[in-house]
Steps between C-alpha positions, in 0.01 A plus 500: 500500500212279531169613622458400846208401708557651912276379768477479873328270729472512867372200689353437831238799532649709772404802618844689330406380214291814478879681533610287198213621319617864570783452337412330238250818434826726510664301244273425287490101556275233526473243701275137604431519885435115589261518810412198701208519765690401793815679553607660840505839395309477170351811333139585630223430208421893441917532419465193278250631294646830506832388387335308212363814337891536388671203484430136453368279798603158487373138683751340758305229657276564834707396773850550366545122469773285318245375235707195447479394841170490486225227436375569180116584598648748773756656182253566244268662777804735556533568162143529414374735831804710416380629169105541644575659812752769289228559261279566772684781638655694165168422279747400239600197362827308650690370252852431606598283786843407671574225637618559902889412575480406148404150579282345156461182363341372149166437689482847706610664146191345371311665794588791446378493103201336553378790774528769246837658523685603218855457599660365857846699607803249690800613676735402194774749483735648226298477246480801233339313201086523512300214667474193219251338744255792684451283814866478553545849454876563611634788694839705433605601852381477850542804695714349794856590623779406283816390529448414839173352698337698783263474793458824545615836406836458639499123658644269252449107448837406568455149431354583135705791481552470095190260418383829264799517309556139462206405364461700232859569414526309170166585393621844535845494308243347238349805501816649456484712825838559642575372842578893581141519446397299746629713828139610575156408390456867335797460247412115467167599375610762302720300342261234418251760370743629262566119401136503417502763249773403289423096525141459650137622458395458886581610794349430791546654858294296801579543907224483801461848616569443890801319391661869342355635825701219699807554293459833517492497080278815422746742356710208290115432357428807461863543350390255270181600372708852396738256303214317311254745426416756224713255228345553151647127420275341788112433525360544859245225617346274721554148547212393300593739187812387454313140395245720287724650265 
């Protein structure tokens, strides 16, 4: 098996992301929160800087804006504020940025270099091969209800019933997950973590923490975190270590 790098990142800046973080403690993982300033229902300063004394604090604009819709001036102040304000409140330096709905272009990439950061995280999924490029850091899977799309614990999107499934069937079977895998989001990922360690050397598990609260997710994350943790084959980091080593 090949040695494999595990990280977490949780976007958005809630205030559950302080449950995340609990669980994360139990388990032994690490993870990148990605706080913006303005979020309804962001994390107070005091729990930022608190939560930074474990894991890794990351920049995600000020206003939660879609950088590319931007004018430029207004998107490199975004960029730029993010990492000052951030370093304000931890008294540590910010060094890894993502971009918000995953929305970058060459320009905004250029941005984000140019303030300081180190290495910029997108929404790109499926991916268990370590970044080539650190400001297109990929993810591995979003933590989201599979097979089927929700709004709600038990309301469904009946329009978009299978959008989950169908998008990232054949980039599955590539994986060589079996489609029996893919009844539930828990044996999906489980499936894709063990794809990881025989084929991969990255795995990496992202979600918005009142979205598992919405889908009423905790126990299949915290089902999760049981699965990946404690592996002697696997290195547990942050977003920004995973470019370091």
């Amino acid at each position: 098996m090949n040695r494999v790098f595990v990280t977490t990142s949780w976007d958005d800046g809630h205030a559950l992301d302080l449950r995340v973080a609990n669980l994360l403690k139990k388990y032994q993982l690490k993870g990148t929160f990605y706080v913006p300033k303005v979020f309804e229902g962001r994390l107070a300063e005091p729990d930022i800087a608190l939560l930074s004394q474990e894991h890794e604090i990351g920049a995600h604009t000020i206003n939660h804006k879609i950088l590319t819709d931007l004018e430029i001036s207004h998107a490199q102040m975004e960029i730029e504020e993010s990492k000052t304000w951030l370093e304000t409140v931890t008294r540590q330096e910010i060094i890894s940025f993502c971009y918000p709905w995953g929305k970058y272009s060459d320009e905004i990439v250029s941005f984000v270099k140019d303030a300081g950061f180190s290495c910029a995280r997108t929404v790109a999924g499926l991916s268990i091969s370590k970044p080539a490029n650190p400001w297109l850091m990929p993810t591995t899977l979003h933590v989201y209800p599979f097979p089927f799309r929700k709004r709600g614990q038990k309301a469904y999107h009946w329009r978009r019933l299978l959008q989950p499934v169908t998008r990232d069937f054949f980039a599955l079977r590539k994986l060589h997950v079996p489609f029996y895998k893919m009844r539930s989001w828990v044996t999906l990922t489980k499936s894709v973590f063990d794809a990881t360690l025989q084929q991969g050397d990255y795995f990496h598990l992202w979600g918005h923490s009142w979205e598992i609260e919405l889908y009423g997710m905790w126990d299949d994350l915290e089902e999760i975190f049981r699965y990946i943790a404690r592996r002697k084959e696997c290195m547990y980091v942050n977003n920004s270590q995973v470019i370091k080593r």
